[in-house]
C-alpha positions in Angstrom: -61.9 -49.4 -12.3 -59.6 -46.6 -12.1 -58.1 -45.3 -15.7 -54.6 -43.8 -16.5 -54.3 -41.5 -19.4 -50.8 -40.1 -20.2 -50.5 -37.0 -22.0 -48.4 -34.3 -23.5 -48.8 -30.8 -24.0 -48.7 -27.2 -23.1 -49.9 -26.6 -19.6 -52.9 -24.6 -20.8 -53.7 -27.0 -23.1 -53.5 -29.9 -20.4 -55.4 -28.2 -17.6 -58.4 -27.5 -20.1 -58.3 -31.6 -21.0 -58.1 -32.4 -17.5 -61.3 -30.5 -16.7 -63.0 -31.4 -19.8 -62.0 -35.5 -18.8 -62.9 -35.0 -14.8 -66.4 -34.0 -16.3 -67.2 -36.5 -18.5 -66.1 -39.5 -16.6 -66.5 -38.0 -12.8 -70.0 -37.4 -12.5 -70.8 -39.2 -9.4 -69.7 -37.9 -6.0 -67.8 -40.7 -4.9 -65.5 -40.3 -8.3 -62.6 -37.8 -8.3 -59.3 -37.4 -9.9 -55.7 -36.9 -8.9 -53.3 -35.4 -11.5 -49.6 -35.9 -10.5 -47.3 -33.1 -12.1 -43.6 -34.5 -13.8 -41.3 -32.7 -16.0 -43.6 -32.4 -19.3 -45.7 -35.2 -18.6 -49.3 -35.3 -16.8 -51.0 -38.5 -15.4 -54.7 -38.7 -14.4 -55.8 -41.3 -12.1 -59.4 -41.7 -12.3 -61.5 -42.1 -9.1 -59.1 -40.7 -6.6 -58.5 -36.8 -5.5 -56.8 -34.3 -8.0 -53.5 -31.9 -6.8 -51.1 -30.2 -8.8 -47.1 -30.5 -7.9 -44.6 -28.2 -8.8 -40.9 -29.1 -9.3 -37.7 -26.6 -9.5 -34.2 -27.4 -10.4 -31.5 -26.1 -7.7 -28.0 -26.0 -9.7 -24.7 -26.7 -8.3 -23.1 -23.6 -6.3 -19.1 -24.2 -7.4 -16.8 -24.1 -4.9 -13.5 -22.1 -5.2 -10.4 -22.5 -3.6 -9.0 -18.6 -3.6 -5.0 -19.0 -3.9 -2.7 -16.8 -2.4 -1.1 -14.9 -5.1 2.1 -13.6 -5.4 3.0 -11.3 -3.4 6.6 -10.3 -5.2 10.5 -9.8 -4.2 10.6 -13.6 -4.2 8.5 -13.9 -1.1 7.0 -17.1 -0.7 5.4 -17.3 2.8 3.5 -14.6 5.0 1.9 -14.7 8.1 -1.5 -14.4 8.8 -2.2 -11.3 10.7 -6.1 -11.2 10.8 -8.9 -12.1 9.3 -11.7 -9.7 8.4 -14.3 -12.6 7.3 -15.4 -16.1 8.9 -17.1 -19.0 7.4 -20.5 -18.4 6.5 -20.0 -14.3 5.6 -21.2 -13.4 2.3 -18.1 -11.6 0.3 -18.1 -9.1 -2.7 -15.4 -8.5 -5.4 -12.7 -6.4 -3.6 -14.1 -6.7 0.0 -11.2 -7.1 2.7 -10.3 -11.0 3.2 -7.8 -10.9 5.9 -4.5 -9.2 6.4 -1.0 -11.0 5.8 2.6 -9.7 6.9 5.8 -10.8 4.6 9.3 -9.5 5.8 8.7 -6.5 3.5 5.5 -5.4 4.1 2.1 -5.8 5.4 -0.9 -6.7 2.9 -4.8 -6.8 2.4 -5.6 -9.6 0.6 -9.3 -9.2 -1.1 -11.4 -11.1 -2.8 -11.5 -11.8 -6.2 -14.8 -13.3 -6.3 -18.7 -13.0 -5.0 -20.0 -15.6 -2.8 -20.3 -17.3 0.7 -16.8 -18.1 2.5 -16.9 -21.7 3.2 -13.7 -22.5 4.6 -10.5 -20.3 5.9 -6.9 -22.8 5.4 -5.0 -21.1 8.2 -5.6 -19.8 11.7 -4.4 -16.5 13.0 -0.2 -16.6 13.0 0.1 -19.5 10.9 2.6 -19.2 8.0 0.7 -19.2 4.6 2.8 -20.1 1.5 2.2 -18.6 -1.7 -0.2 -20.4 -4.2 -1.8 -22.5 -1.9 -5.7 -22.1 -1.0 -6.4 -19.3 1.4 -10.4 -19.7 1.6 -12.7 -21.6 -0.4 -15.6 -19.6 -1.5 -18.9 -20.8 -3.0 -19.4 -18.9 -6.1 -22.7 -17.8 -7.8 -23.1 -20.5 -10.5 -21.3 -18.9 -14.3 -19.0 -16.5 -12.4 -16.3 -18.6 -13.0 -16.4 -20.0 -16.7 -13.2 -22.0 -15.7 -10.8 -22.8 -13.4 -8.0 -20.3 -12.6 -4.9 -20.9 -11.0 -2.1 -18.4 -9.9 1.1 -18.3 -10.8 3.8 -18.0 -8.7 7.0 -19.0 -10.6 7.5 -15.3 -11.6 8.9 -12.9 -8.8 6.6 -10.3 -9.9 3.1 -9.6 -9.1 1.0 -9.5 -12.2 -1.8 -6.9 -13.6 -4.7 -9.0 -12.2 -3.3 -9.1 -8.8 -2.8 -5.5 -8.8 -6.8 -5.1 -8.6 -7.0 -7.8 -5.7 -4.8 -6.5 -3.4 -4.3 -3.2 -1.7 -2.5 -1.6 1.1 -4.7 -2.5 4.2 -7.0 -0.3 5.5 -6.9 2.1 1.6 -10.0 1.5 -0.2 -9.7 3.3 -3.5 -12.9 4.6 -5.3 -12.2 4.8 -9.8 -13.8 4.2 -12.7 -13.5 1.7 -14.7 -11.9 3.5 -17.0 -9.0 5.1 -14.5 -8.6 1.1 -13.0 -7.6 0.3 -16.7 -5.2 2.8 -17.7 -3.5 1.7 -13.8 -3.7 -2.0 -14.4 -2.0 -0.7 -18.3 1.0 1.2 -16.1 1.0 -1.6 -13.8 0.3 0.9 -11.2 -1.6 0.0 -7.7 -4.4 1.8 -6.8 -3.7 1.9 -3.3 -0.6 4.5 -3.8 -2.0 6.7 -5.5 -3.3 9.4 -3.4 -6.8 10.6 -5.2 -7.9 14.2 -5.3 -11.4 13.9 -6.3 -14.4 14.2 -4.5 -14.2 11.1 -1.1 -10.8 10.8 -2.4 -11.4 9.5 -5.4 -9.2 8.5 -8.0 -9.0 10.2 -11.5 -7.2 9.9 -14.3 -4.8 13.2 -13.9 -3.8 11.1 -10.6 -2.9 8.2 -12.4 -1.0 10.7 -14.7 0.8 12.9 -12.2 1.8 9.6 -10.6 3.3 8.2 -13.7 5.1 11.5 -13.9 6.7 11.2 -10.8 7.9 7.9 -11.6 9.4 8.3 -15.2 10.4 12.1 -14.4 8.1 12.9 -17.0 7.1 16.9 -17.0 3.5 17.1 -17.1 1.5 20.6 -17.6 1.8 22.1 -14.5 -1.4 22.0 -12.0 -0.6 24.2 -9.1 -2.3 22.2 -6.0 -4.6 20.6 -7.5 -2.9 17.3 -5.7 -4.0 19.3 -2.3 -7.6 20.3 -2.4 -10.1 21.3 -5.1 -10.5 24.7 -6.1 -13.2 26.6 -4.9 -16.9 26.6 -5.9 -17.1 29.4 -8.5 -19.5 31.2 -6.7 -17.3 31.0 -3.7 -16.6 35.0 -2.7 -12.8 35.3 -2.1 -12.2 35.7 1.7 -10.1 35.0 4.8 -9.7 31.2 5.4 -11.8 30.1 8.3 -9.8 27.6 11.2 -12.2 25.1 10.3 -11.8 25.4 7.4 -8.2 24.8 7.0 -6.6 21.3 5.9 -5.5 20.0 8.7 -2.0 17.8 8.0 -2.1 14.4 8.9 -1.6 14.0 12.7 1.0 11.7 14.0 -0.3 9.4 16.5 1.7 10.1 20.4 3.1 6.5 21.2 1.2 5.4 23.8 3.7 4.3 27.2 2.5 0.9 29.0 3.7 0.0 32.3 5.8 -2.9 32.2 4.7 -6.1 33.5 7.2 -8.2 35.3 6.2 -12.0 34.5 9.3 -14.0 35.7 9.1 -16.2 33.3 11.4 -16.6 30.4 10.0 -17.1 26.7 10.5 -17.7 23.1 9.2 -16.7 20.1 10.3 -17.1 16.4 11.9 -14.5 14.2 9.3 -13.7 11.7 8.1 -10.3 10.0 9.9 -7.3 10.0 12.5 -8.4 12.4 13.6 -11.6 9.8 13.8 -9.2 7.7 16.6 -7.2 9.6 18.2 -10.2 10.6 19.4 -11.0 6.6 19.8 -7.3 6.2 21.8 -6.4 8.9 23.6 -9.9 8.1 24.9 -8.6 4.6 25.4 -5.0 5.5 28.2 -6.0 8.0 30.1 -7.3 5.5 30.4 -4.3 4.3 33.7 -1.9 5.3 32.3 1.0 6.1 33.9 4.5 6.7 32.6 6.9 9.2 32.4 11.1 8.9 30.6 13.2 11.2 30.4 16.7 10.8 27.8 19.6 12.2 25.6 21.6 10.3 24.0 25.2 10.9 20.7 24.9 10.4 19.5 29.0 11.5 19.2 30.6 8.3 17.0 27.1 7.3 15.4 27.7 10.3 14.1 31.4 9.4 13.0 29.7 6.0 10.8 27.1 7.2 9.0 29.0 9.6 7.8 31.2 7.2 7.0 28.8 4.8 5.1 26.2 7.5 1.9 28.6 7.5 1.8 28.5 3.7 2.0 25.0 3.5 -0.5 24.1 6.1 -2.8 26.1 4.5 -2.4 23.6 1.6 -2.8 20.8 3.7 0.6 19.6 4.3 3.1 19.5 7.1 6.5 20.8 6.1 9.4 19.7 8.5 13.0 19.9 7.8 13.5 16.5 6.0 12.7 17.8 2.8 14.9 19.9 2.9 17.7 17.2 4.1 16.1 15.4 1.3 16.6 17.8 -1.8 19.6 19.0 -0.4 21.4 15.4 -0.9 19.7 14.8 -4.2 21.1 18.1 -5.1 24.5 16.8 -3.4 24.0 13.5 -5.9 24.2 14.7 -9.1 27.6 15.8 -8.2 28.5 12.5 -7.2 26.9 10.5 -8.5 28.9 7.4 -7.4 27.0 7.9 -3.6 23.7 7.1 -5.9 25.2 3.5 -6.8 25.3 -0.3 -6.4 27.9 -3.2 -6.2 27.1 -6.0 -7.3 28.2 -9.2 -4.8 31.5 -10.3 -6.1 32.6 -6.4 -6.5 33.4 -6.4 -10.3 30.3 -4.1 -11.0 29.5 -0.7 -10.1 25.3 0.4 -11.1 25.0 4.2 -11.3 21.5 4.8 -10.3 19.4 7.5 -12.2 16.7 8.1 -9.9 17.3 9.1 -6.7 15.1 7.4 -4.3 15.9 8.8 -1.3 15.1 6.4 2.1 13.6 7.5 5.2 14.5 5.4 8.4 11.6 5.3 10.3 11.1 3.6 13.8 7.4 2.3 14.3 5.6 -0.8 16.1 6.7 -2.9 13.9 10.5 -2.6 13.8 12.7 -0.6 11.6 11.2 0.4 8.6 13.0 2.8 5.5 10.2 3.7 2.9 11.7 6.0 0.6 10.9 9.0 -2.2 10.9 7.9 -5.7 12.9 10.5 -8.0 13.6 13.3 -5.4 15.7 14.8 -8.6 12.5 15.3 -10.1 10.5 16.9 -6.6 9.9 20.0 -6.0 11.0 20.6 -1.7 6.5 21.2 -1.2 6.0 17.4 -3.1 8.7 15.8 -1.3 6.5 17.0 1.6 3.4 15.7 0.1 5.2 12.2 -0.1 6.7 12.3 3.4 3.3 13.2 4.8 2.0 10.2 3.0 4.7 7.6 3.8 4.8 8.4 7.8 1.0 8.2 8.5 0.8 4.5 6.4 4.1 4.0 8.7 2.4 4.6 11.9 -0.6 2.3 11.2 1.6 -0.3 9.7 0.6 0.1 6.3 3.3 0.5 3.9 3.5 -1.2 0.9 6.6 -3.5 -0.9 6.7 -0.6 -3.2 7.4 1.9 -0.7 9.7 -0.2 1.0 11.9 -1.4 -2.1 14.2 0.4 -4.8 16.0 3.1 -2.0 19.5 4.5 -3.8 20.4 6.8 -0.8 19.4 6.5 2.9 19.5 9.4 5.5 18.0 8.2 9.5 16.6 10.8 11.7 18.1 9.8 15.0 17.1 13.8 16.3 13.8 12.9 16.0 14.6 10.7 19.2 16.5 12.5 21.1 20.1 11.0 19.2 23.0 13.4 18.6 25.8 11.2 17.1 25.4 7.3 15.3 27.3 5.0 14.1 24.9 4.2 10.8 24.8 1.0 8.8 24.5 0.8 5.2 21.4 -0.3 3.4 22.4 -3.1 1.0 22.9 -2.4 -2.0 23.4 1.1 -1.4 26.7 2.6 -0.5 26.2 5.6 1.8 23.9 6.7 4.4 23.1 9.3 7.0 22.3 9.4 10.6 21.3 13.3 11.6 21.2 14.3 15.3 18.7 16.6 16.9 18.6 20.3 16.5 20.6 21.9 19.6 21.0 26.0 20.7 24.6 26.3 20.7 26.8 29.1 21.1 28.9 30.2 18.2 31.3 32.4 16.5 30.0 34.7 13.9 31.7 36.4 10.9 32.7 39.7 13.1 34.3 37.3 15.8 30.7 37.5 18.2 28.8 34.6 19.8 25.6 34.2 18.9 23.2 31.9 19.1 22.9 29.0 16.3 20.9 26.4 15.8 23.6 22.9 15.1 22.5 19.8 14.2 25.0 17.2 13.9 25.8 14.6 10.9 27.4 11.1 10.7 27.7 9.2 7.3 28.4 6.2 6.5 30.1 4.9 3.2 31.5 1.7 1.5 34.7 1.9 1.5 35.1 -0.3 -0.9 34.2 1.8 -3.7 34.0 5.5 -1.7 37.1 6.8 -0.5 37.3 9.8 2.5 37.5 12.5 0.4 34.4 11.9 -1.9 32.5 11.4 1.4 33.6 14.4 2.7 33.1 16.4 -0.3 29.5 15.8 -0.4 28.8 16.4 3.2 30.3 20.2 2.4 27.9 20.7 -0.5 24.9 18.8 1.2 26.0 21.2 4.3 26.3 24.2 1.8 22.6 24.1 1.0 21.5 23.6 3.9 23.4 26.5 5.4 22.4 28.6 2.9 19.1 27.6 1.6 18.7 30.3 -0.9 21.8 28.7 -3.1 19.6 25.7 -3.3 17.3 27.7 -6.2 20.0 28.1 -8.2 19.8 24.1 -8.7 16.4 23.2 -8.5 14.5 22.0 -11.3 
């Protein structure tokens, strides 16, 4: 008759009574034993065949419903442009989730976790509304201690959020340590432009950034922004071609042959163009006051083409809007009421320190005006550096909310089309802006009463009226003319 002996004991310990047992009660050959393995226990059936089993524990995977976040401005739905992942991928901290487009800007939404994507909430186009689920991602087991959920009352984006999003298509490389003192200055990664080694981030990036913002004067570093000084071993000697910089190219817009369909359709208003609509909307309300006036533009002319070479060399395209630029923040701190705001019921005039001069830009995606954070404090070669910057995220449709929010001042560059006069709208809730034309050879009168050849490019601003009367408007267009005109006046000003 078969016997059962339950024990308990370390597994050493059991397999050595086991064998001592099988021996001294399974002599014959038609006796055998069977041991059957539980959790900390061992049974021994007597006359039957002996195995061992082995038993594991699997723990529960959590599942994580990933919120969208925040986004700021008050935006509270986006569109889903694309998605980088589908169900089943494997996703790291950071790694690209899928792109979304507000009516400010477009955004990379990454992850904020490590796992296995389980389920995506919206299809491609569908409207996504802030702090709802986005995906659901299965997490490793303790990498969440708790639950987190995002808020979304406040209109701006907080310091976690700014390591979890990025401008799409910008992958920044820092330390730890520089991704602190960011998150500290509430700083994005993503607009900072890194001059180390890959492009990577360091912490006199962070710095000089900070600078710009504040119009803090740091120590100055002459190009370090551009490239990295030579290997010391390096022997001093005529730049190569290839070994030049070369500025960041500017896409040709490609022309595609219209196709005739017949057929009439509708889509919604949604992105950029909803955008314009409100925009547009308020600025009409506005009275505005039109001056046009032409501009000289040879001696400039002269200027920049000696200074293009230079600037190349350091990597960086120099054009003429810098000079447009620093010539109206120049123009600015003379009148200063061109730099303002009104508030809505027109009781309120806001004088605006910095000068963050707008660029009207015309991409893929509709009208866009990224502007230049504190031209007052810019130097005419990092107002070029910035420029460069904004119009290649432009062209791929990467500009950021920050970019695209906080303008004082806008000027459009309707030349750059092919324009010559315009009729500009203001920007709400600035006061003034200005369209300029393209650069024409024109005949004109010199000092001594002989034509000669000059290069014009005309000027039309636009002003509220409400606060700006003709005269101020006109005033600034002589001095912002002045400059320009005569460019060497302008370093009697700069800072």
């Amino acid at each position: 008759m078969a016997s059962v002996i339950t024990v308990r004991g370390p597994f050493a310990f059991m397999r050595r009574l086991v064998y001592t047992r099988l021996h001294k009660h399974c002599c014959s050959k038609t006796q055998a034993a069977c041991l059957v393995y539980r959790p900390q226990s061992y049974y021994l059936n007597a006359g039957q065949q002996y195995r061992f089993f082995r038993t594991s524990y699997v723990a529960a995977r959590p599942v994580m419903q990933f919120k969208l976040s925040d986004i700021g401005e008050g935006i509270m739905e986006v569109t889903v442009k694309e998605w980088y992942v589908k169900e089943g991928d494997k996703v790291s901290q950071f790694d690209s989730i899928c792109e979304v487009q507000s009516d400010k800007a477009s955004v990379t939404i990454t992850s904020r976790y490590d796992g296995i994507i389980r389920k995506l909430h919206y299809d491609v186009d569908s409207i996504a509304l802030v702090g709802k689920p986005l995906v659901d991602i299965e997490t490793v087991a303790g990498q969440v201690e708790g639950p987190q959920e995002d808020v979304v009352e406040t209109p701006a984006m907080s310091q976690e959020e700014h390591t979890h999003q990025e401008i799409k298509g910008h992958k920044t490389q820092a330390t730890p340590a520089v991704r602190r003192l960011a998150t500290e200055n509430n700083i994005k990664l993503s607009e900072v432009i890194g001059t180390g080694k890959d492009s990577r981030i360091l912490k006199e990036d962070i710095l000089n950034f900070i600078a710009r913002q504040t119009g803090a004067i740091l120590p100055p570093t002459p190009f370090q922004e551009i490239q990295p000084p030579p290997p010391a071993s390096a022997v001093p000697s005529a730049p190569k071609p290839k070994e030049k910089t070369a500025p960041p190219s500017i896409p040709t817009p490609v022309v595609h042959k219209p196709v005739f369909t017949g057929k009439d359709h509708t889509e919604p208003v949604k992105g950029f163009q909803k955008a314009m609509v409100k925009t547009m909307s308020a600025a009409l309300k506005i009275p505005h006051f039109g001056y046009c006036d032409e501009v000289d533009l040879t001696q400039l002319i002269r200027l920049r083409s000696e200074l293009k070479g230079l600037s190349e060399s350091r990597g960086v395209k120099l054009s003429y809007m810098p000079f447009f630029i620093k010539a109206a923040s120049l123009g600015l701190l003379h009148f200063p009421i061109l730099n303002a705001s009104v508030d809505e019921n027109s009781t309120n005039i806001t004088y605006k320190a910095a000068h963050n001069i707008g660029l009207a830009m015309d991409t893929s995606q509709g009208l866009l005006v990224p502007n230049v954070k504190n031209v007052q404090m810019l130097s005419v070669f990092e107002i070029a550096i910035e420029l460069n910057r904004l119009q290649t995220l432009g062209v791929s449709g990467q500009l950021g909310t920050a970019d695209l929010t906080g303008g004082t001042f806008t000027l459009s560059n309707i030349g750059s089309i092919g324009g010559t006069y315009a009729k500009p709208v203001i920007l709400p809730p600035e006061v003034a802006i200005g369209a300029l034309g393209k650069i024409q050879v024109l005949p004109r009168f010199n000092h001594k009463d002989e034509v000669m050849k000059a290069h014009i490019m005309n000027v039309s601003w636009s002003a509220d009226h409400r606060i700006i009367d003709g005269a101020t408007m006109c005033r600034f267009s002589n001095m912002w003319k002045s400059y320009l005109e005569n460019p060497a006046t302008m370093v009697l000003d700069l800072k």
